[in-house]
Z-matrix of the N, CA and C atoms (Angstrom, degrees):
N
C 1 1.456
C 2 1.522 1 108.23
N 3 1.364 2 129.33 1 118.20
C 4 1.391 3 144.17 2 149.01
C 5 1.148 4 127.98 3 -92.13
N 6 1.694 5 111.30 4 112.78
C 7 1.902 6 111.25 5 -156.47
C 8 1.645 7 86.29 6 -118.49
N 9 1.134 8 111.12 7 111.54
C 10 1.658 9 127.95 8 172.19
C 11 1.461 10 98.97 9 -45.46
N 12 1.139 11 135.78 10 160.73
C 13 1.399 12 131.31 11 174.83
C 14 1.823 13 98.77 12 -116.89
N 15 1.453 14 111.60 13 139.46
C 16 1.313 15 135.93 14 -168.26
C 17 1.358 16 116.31 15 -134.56
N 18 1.162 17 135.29 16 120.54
C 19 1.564 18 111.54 17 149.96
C 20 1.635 19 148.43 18 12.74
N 21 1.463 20 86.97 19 -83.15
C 22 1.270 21 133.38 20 -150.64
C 23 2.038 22 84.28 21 -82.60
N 24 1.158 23 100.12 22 158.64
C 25 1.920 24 108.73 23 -174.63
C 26 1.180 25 135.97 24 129.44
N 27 1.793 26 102.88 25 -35.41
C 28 1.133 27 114.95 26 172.26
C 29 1.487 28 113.72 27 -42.78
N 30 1.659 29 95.89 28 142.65
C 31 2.209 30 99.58 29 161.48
C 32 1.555 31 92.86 30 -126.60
N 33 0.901 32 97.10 31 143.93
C 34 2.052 33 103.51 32 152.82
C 35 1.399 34 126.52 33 -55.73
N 36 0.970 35 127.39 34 122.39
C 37 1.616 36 119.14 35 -175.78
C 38 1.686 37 90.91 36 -91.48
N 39 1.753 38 95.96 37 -77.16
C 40 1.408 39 112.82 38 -166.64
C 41 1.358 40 125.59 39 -119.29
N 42 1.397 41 147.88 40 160.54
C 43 1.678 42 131.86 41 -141.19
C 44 1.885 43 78.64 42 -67.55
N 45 1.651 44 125.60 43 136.68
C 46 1.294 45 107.84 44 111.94
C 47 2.143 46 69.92 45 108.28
N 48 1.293 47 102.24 46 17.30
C 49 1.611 48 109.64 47 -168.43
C 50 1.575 49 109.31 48 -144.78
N 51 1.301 50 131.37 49 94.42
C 52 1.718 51 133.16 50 166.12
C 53 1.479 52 112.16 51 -89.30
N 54 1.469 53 119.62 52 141.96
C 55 1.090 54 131.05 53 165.19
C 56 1.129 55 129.53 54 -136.73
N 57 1.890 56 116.14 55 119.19
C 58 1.687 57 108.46 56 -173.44
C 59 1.471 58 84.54 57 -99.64
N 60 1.514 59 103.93 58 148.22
C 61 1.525 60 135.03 59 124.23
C 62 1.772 61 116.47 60 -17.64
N 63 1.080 62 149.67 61 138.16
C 64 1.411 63 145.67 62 163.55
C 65 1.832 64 100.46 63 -126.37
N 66 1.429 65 85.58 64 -149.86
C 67 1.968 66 98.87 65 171.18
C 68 1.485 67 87.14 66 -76.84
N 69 1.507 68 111.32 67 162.56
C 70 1.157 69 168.01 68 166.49
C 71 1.622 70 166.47 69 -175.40
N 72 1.002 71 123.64 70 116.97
C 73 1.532 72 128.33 71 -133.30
C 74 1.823 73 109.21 72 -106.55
N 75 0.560 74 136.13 73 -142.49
C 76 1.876 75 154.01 74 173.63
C 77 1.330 76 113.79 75 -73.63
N 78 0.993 77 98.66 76 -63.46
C 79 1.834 78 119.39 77 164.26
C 80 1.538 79 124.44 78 -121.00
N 81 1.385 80 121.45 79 31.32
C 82 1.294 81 113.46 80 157.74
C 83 1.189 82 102.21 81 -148.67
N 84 1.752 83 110.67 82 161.76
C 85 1.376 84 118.53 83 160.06
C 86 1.460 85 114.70 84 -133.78
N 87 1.394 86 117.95 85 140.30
C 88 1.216 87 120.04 86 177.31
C 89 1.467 88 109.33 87 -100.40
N 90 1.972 89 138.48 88 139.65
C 91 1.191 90 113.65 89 147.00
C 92 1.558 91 106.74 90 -148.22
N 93 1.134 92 122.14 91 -166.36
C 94 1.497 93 124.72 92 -169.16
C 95 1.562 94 92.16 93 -141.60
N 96 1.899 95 94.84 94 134.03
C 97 1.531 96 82.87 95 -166.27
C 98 2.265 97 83.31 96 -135.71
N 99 1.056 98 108.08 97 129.38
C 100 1.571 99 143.36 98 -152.56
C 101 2.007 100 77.29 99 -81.60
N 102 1.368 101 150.91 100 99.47
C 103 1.742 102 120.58 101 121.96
C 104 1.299 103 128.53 102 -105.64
N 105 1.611 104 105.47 103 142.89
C 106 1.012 105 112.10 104 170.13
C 107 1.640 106 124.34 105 -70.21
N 108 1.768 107 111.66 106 154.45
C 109 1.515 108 105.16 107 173.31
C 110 1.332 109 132.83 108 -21.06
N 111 0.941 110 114.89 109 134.01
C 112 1.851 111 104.89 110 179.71
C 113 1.666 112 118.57 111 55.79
N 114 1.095 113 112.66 112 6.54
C 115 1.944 114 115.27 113 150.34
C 116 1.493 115 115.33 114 -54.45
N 117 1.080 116 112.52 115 133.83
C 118 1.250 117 138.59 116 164.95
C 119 1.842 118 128.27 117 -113.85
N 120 1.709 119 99.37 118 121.24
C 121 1.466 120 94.27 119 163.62
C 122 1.296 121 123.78 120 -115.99
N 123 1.433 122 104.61 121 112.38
C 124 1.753 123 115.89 122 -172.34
C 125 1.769 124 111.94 123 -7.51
N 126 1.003 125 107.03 124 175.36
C 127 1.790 126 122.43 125 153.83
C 128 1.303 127 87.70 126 -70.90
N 129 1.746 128 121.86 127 154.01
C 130 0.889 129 125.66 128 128.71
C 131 2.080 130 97.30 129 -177.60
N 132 1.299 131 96.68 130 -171.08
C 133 1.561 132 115.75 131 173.60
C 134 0.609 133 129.23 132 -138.05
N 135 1.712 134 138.43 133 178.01
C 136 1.584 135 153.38 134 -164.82
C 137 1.589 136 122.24 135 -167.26
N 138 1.085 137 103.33 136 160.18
C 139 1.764 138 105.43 137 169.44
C 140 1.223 139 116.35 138 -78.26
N 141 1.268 140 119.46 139 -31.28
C 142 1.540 141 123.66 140 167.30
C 143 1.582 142 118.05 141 -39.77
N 144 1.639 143 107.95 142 157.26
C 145 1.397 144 114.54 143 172.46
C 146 2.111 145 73.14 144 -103.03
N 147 1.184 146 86.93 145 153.07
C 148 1.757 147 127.12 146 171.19
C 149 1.398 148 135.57 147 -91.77
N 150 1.433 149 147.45 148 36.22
C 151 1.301 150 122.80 149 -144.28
C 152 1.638 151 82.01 150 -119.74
N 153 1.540 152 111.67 151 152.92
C 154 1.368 153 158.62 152 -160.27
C 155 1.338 154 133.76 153 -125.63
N 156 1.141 155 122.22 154 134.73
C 157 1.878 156 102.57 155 173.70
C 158 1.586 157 86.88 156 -163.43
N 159 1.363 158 116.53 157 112.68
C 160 1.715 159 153.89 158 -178.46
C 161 2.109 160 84.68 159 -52.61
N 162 1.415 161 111.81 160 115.56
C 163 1.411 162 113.78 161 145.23
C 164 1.217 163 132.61 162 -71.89
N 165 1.747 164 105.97 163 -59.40
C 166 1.533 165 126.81 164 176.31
C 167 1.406 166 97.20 165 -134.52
N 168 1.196 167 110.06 166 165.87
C 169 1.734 168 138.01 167 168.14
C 170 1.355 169 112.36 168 90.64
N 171 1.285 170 88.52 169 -147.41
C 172 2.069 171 98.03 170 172.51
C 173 1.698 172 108.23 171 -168.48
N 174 0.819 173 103.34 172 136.59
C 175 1.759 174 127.26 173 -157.96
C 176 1.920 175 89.80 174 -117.95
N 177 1.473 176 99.90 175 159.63
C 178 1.317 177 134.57 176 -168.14
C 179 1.446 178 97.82 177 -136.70
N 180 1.648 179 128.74 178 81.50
C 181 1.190 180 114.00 179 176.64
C 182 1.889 181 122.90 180 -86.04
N 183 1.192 182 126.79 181 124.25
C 184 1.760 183 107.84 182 173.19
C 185 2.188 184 96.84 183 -100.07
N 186 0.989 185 77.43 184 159.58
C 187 2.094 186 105.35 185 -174.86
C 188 1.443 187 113.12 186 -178.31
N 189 1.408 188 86.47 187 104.81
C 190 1.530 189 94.29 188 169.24
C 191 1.497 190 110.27 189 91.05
N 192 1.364 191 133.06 190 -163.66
C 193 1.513 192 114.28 191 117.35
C 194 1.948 193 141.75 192 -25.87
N 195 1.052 194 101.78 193 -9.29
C 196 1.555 195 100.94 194 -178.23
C 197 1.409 196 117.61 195 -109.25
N 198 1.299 197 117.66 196 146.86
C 199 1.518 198 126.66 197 159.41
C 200 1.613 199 103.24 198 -126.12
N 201 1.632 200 90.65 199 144.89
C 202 1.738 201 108.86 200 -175.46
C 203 1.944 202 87.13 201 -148.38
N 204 1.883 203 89.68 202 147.00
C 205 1.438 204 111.47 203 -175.03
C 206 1.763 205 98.00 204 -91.75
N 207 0.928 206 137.05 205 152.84
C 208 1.609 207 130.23 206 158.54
C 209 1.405 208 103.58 207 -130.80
N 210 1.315 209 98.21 208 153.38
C 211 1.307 210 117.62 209 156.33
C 212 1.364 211 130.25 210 -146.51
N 213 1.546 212 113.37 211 178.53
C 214 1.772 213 111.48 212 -164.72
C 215 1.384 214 103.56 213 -28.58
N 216 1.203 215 125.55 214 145.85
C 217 1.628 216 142.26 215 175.92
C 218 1.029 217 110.75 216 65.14
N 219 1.445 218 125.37 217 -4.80
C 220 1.422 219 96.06 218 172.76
C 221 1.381 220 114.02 219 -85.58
N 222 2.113 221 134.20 220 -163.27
C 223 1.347 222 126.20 221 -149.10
C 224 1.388 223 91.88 222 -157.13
N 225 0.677 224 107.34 223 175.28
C 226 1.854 225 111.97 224 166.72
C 227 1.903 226 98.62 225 172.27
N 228 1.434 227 112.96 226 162.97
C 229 1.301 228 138.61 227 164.59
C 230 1.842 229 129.62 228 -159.57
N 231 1.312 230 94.39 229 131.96
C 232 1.178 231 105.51 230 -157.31
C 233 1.569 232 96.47 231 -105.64
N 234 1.816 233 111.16 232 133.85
C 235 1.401 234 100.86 233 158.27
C 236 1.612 235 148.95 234 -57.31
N 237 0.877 236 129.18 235 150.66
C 238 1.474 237 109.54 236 -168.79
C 239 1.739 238 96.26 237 -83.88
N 240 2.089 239 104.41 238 134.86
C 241 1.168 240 125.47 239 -154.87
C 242 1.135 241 120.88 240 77.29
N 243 1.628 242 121.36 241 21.32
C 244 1.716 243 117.87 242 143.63
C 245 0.831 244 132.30 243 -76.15
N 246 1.306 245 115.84 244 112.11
C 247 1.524 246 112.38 245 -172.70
C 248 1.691 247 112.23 246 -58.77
N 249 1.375 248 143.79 247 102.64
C 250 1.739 249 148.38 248 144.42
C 251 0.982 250 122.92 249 -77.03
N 252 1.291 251 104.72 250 161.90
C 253 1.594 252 116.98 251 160.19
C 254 1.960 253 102.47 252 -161.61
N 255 1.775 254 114.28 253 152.16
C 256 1.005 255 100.95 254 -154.13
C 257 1.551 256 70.18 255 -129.80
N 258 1.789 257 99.61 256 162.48
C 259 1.534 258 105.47 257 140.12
C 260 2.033 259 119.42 258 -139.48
N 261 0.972 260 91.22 259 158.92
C 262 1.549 261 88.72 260 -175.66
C 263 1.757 262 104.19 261 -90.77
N 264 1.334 263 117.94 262 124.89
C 265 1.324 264 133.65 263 -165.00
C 266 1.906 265 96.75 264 -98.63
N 267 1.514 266 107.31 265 -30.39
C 268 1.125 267 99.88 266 156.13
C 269 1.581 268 119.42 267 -150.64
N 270 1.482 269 131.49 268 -146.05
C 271 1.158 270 119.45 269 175.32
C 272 1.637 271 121.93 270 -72.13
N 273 0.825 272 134.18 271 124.68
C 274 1.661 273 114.52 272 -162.90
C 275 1.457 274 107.43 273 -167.11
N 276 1.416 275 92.58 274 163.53
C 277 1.969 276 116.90 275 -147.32
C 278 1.951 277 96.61 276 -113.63
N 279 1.072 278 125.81 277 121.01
C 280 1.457 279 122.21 278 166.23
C 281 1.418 280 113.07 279 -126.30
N 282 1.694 281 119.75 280 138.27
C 283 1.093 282 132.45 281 -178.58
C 284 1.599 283 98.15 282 -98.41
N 285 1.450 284 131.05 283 115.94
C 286 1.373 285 119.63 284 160.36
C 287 1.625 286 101.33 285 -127.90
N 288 1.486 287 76.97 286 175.58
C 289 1.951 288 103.32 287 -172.25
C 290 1.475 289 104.78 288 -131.04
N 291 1.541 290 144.96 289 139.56
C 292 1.239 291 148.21 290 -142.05
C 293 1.833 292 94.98 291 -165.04
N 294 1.364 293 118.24 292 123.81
C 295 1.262 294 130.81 293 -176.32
C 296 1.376 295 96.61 294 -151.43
N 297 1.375 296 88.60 295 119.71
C 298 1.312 297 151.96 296 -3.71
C 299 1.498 298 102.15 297 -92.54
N 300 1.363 299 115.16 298 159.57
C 301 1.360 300 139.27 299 -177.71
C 302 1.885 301 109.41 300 -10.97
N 303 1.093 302 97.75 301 144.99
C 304 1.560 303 106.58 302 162.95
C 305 1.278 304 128.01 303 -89.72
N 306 1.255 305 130.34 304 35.07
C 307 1.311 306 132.65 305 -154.60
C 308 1.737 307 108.95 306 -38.58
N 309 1.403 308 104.17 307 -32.61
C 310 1.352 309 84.23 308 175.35
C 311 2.052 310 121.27 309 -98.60
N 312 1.016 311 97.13 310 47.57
C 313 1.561 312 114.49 311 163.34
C 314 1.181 313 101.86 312 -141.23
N 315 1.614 314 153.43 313 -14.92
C 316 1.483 315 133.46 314 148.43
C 317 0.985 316 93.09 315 -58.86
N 318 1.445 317 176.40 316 -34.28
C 319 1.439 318 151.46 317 -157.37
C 320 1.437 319 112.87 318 -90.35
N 321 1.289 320 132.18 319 -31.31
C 322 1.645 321 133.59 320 150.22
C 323 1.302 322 106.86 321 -19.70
């Protein structure tokens, strides 16, 4: 699969939260997910493995007991059933990857 890159794709997940669709395969998914300043994504978890890599902004991640700040270039991955929650410290761009599939973000 070769997905031309466009603009246009974004969906809203959550207030103040966009998410495109990218490539995705059998066992992977790629997407890029758009928050604005001061967005928030709840606590919560998944079966998915998680991995990340910061384009623009800077994020406030909590896991576990821990909180860590990121910024552009940095990466992180979370096992699937870590409990996170993120916030956007400013406007900012994230590339992640999710294995196995998100089925419930192909339906957006």
């Amino acid at each position: 699969m070769i997905l031309k890159a466009k603009p246009e794709g974004y969906k809203p997940l959550i207030e103040g939260i966009t998410l495109k669709n990218l490539a995705y395969g059998e066992k992977t998914h790629l997407i890029q997910v758009k928050l604005g300043k001061g967005a928030v994504i709840p606590e919560h978890q998944h079966p998915q493995e998680q991995t990340g890599y910061l384009l623009s902004g800077k994020l406030r991640f909590f896991y576990g007991e821990e909180e860590a700040i990121v910024l552009p270039g940095d990466s992180w991955s979370f096992s699937g059933g870590t409990i996170h929650s993120a916030e956007a410290l400013e406007d900012t761009i994230v590339l992640e990857c999710f294995s196995p599939l998100r089925e419930d973000y192909l339906s957006l």
